[in-house]
C-alpha positions as CSV (number, residue, x, y, z in Angstrom):
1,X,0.0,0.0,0.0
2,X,2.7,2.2,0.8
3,X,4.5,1.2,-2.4
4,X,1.7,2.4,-4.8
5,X,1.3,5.3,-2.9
6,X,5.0,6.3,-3.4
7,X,4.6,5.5,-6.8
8,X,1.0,7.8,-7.7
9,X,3.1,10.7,-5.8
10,X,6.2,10.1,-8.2
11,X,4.0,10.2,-10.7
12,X,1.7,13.5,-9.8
13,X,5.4,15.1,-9.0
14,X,6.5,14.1,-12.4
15,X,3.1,15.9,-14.3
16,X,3.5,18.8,-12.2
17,X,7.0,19.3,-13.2
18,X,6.7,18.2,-17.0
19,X,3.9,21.2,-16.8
20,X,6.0,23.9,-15.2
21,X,8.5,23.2,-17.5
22,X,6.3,24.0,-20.5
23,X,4.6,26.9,-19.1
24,X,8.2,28.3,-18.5
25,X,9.4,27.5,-21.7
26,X,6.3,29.6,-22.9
27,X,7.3,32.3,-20.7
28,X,10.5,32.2,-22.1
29,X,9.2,32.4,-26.1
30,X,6.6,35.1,-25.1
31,X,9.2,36.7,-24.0
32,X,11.5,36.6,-26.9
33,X,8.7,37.4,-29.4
34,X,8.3,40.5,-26.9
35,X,11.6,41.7,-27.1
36,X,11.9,40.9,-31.2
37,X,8.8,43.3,-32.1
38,X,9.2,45.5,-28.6
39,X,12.9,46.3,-29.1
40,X,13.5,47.8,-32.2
41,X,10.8,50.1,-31.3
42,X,11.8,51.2,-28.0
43,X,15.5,51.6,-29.0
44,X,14.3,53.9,-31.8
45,X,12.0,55.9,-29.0
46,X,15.0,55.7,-26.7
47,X,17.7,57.1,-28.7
48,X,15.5,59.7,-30.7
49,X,13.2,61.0,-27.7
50,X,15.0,59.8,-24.0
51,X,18.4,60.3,-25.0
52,X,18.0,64.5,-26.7
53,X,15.3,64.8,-23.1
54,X,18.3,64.2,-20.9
55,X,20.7,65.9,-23.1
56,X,18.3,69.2,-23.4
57,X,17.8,68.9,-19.6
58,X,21.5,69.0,-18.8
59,X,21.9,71.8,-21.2
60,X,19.1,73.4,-19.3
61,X,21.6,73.3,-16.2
62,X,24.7,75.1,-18.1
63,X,26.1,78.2,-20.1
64,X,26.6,77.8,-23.4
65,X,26.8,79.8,-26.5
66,X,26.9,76.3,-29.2
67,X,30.7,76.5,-29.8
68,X,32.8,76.0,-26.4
69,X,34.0,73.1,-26.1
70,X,33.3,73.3,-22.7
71,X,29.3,74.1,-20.9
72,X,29.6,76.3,-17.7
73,X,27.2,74.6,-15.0
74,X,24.9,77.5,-13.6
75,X,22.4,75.4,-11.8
76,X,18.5,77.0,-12.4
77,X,19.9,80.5,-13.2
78,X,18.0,80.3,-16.5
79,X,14.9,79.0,-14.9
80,X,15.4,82.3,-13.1
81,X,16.0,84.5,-15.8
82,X,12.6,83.3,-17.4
83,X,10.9,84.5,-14.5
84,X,12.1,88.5,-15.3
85,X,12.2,88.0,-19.2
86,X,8.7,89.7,-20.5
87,X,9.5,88.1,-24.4
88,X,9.2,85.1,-22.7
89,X,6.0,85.6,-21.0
90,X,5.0,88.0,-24.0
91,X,5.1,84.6,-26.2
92,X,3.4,82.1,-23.6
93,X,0.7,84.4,-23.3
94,X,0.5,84.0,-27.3
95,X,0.5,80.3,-26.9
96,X,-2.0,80.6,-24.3
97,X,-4.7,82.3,-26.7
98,X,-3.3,79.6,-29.4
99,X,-4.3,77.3,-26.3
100,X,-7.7,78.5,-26.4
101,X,-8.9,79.2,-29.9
102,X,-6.9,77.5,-31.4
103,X,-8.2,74.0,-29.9
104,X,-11.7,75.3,-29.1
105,X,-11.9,76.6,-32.9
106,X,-10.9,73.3,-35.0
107,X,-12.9,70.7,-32.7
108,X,-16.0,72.9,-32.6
109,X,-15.8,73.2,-36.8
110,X,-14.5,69.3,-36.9
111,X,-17.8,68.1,-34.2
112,X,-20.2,70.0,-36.2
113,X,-19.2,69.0,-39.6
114,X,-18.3,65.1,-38.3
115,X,-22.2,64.9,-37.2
116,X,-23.4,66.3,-40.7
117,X,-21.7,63.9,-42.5
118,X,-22.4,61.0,-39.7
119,X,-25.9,61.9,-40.0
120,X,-26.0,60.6,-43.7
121,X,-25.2,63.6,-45.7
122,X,-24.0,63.1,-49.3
123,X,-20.6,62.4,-51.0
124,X,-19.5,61.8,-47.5
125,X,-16.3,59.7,-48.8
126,X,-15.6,63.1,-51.2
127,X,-16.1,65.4,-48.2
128,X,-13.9,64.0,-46.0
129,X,-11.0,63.8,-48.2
130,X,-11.7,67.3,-49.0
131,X,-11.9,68.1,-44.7
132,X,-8.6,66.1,-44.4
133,X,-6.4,67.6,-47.2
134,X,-5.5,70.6,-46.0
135,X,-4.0,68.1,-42.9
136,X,-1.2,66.2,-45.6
137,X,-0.5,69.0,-47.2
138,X,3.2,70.9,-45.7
139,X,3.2,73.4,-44.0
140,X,5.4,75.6,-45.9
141,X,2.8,75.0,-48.6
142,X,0.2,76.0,-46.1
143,X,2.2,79.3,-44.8
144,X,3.0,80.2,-48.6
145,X,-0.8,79.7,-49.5
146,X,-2.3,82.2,-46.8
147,X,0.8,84.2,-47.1
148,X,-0.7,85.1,-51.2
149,X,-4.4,85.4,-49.4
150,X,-2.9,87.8,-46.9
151,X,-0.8,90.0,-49.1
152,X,-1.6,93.7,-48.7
153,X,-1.1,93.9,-52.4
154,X,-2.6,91.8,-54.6
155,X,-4.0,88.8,-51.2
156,X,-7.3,87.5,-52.1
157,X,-9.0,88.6,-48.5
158,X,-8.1,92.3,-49.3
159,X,-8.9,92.1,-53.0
160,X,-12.3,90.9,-51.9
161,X,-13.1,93.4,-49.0
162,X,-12.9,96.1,-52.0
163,X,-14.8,94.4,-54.0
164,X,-17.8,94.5,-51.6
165,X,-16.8,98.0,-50.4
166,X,-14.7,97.2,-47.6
167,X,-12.0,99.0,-48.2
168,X,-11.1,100.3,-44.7
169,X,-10.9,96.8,-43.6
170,X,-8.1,96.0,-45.8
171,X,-5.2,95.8,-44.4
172,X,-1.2,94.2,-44.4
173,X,-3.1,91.4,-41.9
174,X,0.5,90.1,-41.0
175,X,2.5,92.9,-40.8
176,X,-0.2,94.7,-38.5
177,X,0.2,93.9,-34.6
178,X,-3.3,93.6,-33.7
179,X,-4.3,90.9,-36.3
180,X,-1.5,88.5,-37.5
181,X,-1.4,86.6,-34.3
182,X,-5.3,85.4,-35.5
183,X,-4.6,85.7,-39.0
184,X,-1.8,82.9,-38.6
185,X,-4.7,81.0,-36.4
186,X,-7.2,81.0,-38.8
187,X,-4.3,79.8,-41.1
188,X,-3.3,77.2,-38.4
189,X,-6.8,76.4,-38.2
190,X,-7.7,75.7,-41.6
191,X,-4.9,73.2,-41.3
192,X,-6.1,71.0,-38.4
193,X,-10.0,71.0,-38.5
194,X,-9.8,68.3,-41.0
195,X,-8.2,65.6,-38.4
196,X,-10.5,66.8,-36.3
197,X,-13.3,65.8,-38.5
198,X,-11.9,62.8,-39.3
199,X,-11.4,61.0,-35.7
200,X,-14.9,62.2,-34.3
201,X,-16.5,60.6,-37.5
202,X,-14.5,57.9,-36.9
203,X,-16.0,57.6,-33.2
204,X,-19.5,58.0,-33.9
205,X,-19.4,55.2,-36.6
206,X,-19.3,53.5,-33.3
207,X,-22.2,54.7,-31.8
208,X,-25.4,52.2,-31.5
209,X,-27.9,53.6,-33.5
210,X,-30.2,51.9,-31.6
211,X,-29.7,54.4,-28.7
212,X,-30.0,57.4,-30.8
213,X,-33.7,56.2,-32.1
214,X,-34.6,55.0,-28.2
215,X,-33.7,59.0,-27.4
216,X,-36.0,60.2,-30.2
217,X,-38.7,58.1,-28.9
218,X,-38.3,59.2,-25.6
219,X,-38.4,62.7,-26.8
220,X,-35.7,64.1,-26.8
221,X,-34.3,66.9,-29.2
222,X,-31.5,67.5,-31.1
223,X,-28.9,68.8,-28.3
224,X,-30.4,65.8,-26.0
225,X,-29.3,63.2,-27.9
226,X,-26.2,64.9,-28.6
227,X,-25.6,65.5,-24.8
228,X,-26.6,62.3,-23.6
229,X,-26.0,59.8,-26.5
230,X,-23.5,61.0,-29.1
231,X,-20.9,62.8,-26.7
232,X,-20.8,60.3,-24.2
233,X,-20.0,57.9,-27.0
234,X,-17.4,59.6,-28.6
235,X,-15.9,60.6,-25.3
236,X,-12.5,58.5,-25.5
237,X,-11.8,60.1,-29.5
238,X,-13.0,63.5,-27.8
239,X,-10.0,63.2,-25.0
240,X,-7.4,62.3,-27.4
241,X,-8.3,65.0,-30.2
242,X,-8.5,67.6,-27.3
243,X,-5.1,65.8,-26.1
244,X,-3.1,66.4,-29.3
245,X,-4.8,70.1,-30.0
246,X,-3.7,71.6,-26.6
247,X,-0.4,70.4,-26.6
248,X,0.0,71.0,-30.1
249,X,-0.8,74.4,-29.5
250,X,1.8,74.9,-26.7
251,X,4.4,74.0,-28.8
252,X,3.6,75.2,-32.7
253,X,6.5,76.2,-34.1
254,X,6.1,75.3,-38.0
255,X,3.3,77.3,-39.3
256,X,4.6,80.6,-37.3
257,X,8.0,80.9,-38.7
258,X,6.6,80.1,-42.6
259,X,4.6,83.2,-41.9
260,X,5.9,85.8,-39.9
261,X,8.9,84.4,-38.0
262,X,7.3,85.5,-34.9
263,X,6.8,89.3,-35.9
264,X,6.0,91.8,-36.6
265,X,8.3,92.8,-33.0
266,X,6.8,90.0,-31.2
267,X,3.6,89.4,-32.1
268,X,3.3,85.9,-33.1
269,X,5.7,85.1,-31.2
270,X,5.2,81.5,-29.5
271,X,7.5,79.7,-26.8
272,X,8.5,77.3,-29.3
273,X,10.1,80.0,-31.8
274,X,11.5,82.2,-29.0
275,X,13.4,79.0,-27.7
276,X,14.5,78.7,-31.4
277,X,15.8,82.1,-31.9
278,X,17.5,82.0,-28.3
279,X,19.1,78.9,-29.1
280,X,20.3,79.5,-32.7
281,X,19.9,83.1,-33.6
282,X,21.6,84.5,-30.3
283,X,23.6,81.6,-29.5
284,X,22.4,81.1,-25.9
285,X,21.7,77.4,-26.6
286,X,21.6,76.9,-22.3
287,X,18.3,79.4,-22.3
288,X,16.2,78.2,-25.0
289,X,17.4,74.5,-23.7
290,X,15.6,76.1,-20.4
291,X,12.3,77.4,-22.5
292,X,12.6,73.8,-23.9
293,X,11.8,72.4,-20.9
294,X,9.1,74.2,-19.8
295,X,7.2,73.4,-22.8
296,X,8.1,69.9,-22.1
297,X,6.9,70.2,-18.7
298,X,3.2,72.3,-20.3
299,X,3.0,69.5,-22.5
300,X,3.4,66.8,-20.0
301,X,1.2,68.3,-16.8
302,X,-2.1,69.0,-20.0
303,X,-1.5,65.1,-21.0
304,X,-1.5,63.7,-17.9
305,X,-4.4,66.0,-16.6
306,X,-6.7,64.8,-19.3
307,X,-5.8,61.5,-19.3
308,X,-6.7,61.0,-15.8
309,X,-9.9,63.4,-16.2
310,X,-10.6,60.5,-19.0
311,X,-9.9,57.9,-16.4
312,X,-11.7,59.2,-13.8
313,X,-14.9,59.6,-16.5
314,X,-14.7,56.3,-17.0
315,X,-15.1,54.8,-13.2
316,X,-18.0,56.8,-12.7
């Protein structure tokens, strides 16, 4: 008796460890497969993203005009010298309205025009490539194109104001102080509604049309059903549009230098350019490493925020 039970506890033993051998030997080829599509990737990310991060933070830290061969370390003295520089806060300010209409602008257009076409409007395929090409095309082309529309010569927009006998409203829209900062937003908005358009129409192609008709039977109108049905629907596409639009707008660069370069004086001006023109035009590459970082840091605190807000939506 005690033989056979020796002997079916040899065995069970034996089962159990023929199975954690294979289940570690899984572990062991998940694993590798991880590391084969994983790594490349992550190298890439870390030597393109990680690696210039630390570097621009330690250049954050230092003097350094670009040429030395040596930085001086100065600790947060340019950290400091943001605090009393008013081009710096003259430029965040600018991103801050670019915060503002420039995000609120393109996802109201995009919403609107996402629900017409959702709602079963015509040549929907035709319109959205239409919405979406102003979003592949460069932006130099963009900047040159509305460049021509605001010329103060022969630019479409003033051509036409005379035409309808406007002519006090025509103006060099760029080179005046008070309206190139929103004529390179309408530009910059022009440019980014389309995406817009595209990724909210994407989110309410998977919406339950069931629950849209239940709505209209319970009588509900038109900003009901949007309240209740189609925005809670198209919440996660909402958080990530709104994600990419307000950090965007904290660090445009692109579309401001095709068109004014931050002028006239600093009008246009945004954090992003300033940095630039620290950095390579006057050779203090320690200081715009500094304004670097705080766009970095914008960027980072508006992602997180509305990712958790997103989160937090969700557990309720």
């Amino acid at each position: 008796m005690t033989g056979s039970v020796a002997s079916v506890s040899a065995g069970a033993f034996e089962r159990i460890t023929r199975r954690r051998g294979r289940v570690r030997g899984r572990r062991q080829t998940s694993w590798a497969l991880v590391a084969l599509f994983v790594g490349p990737s992550l190298a890439l990310y870390v030597l393109f993203m990680i690696v210039p991060f630390i570097g621009t933070l330690q250049l954050s830290l230092s003097a350094w005009d670009g040429f030395a061969p040596e930085k001086t370390p100065v600790g947060l003295a340019n950290y400091q010298a943001l605090l009393g520089d008013e081009d710096f806060w003259r430029a965040l300010s600018n991103n801050v309205v670019w915060a503002v209409i420039g995000t609120a602008a393109p996802i109201a257009i995009g919403l609107a025009l996402a629900i017409v076409l959702w709602s079963g409007a015509g040549f929907r395929t035709g319109f959205r490539a239409i919405y979406f090409l102003p979003v592949i095309l460069p932006v130099v082309v963009i900047g040159l194109v509305w460049g021509w529309i605001y010329n103060p010569l022969f630019g479409v927009l003033n051509t036409a104001l005379e035409a309808v006998g406007l002519d006090d409203w025509s103006r060099g829209w760029l080179g005046d102080p008070d309206t190139a900062l929103v004529a390179v937003l309408i530009a910059a908005i022009w440019s980014t509604f389309g995406f817009c358009v595209v990724m909210f129409l994407a989110g309410l192609q998977g919406i339950d049309l069931n629950l849209v008709d239940a709505a209209k039977v319970d009588g509900a109108n038109a900003w009901q059903r949007f309240r209740h049905v189609l925005l809670p629907g198209i919440a996660p596409v909402f958080t990530f549009v709104l994600t990419i639009t307000l950090v965007g707008a904290f660090s445009v660069f692109d579309i401001v230098y095709v068109m004014t370069r931050g002028g006239p004086g600093t009008a246009t001006e945004t954090m992003a350019g300033y940095a630039y023109k620290m950095a390579f035009n006057r050779n203090f590459a320690g200081y715009g490493s500094a304004i670097s970082m705080v766009i970095a840091i914008i960027s980072l605190v508006l992602a997180v925020a509305l990712l958790r807000f997103r989160e937090r939506g969700r557990t309720r």
